[in-house]
N, C-alpha and C positions, 0 to 999 in steps of 0.2 A: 223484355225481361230484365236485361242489365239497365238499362235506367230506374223501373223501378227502385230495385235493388241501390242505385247509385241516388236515388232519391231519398228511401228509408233511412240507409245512412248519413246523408247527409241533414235530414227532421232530426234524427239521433244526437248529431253533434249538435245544432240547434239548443235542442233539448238541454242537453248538460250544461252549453252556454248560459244560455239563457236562467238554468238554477244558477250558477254562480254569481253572475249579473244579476240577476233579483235580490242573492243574500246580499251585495255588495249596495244595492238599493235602501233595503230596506235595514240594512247594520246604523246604528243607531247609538251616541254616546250615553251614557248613562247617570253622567255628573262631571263634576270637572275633574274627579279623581280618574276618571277612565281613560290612562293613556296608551290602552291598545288598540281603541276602537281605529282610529286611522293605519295603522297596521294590518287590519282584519277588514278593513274596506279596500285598503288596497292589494292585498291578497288575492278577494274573491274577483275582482273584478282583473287583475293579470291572468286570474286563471281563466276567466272567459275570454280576454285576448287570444290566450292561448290557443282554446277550444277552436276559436272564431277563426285562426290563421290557419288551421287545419282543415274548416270547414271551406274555407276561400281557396284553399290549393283544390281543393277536391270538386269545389264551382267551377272554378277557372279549368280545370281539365276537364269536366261537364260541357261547358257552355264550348271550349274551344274544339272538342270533337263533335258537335252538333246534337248528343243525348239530352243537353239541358237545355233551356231558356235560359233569356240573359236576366229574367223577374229574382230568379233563384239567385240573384248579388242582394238583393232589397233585407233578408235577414241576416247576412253577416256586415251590412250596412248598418243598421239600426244598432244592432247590438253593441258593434264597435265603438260607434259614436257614444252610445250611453254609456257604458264602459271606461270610454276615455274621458268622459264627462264627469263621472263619479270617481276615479283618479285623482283625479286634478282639483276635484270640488270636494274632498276625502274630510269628515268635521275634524276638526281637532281640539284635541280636550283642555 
């Protein structure tokens, strides 16, 4: 019963992550006048760091008392990396 529970929430955070990370994907300059667009990709994707550091406290005390598997690192993996990856790679106008 508490793993589920410790599962749901952690799809949950996932979830939120992964909106953030998407808008930060798919944010998009709109002309060379657009100079918020790099401010607003790096926004949404600090806020999926965010989300994502939450979710990895909440793995890592999963996976360390035996309720989780260690597969459940693989989505706060991906997300990180593309996150830090659209940071770093943020357009500018």
């Amino acid at each position: 019963m508490v793993t589920a529970a410790w599962a749901t929430v952690l799809v949950g955070l996932h979830a939120v992550a992964g909106f953030f990370v998407l808008n930060a994907v798919l944010t998009e300059s709109e002309g060379s006048w657009d100079r918020t667009v790099t401010g607003t990709v790096r926004l949404m994707a600090g806020l999926g760091l965010m989300v994502e550091l939450m979710a990895l406290a909440g793995t890592a005390a999963g996976v360390n008392t035996g309720r989780l598997q260690r597969w459940w690192y693989a989505p706060v993996a991906v997300l990180v990396v593309i996150a830090l990856v659209r940071m770093v790679f943020a357009p500018r106008p």
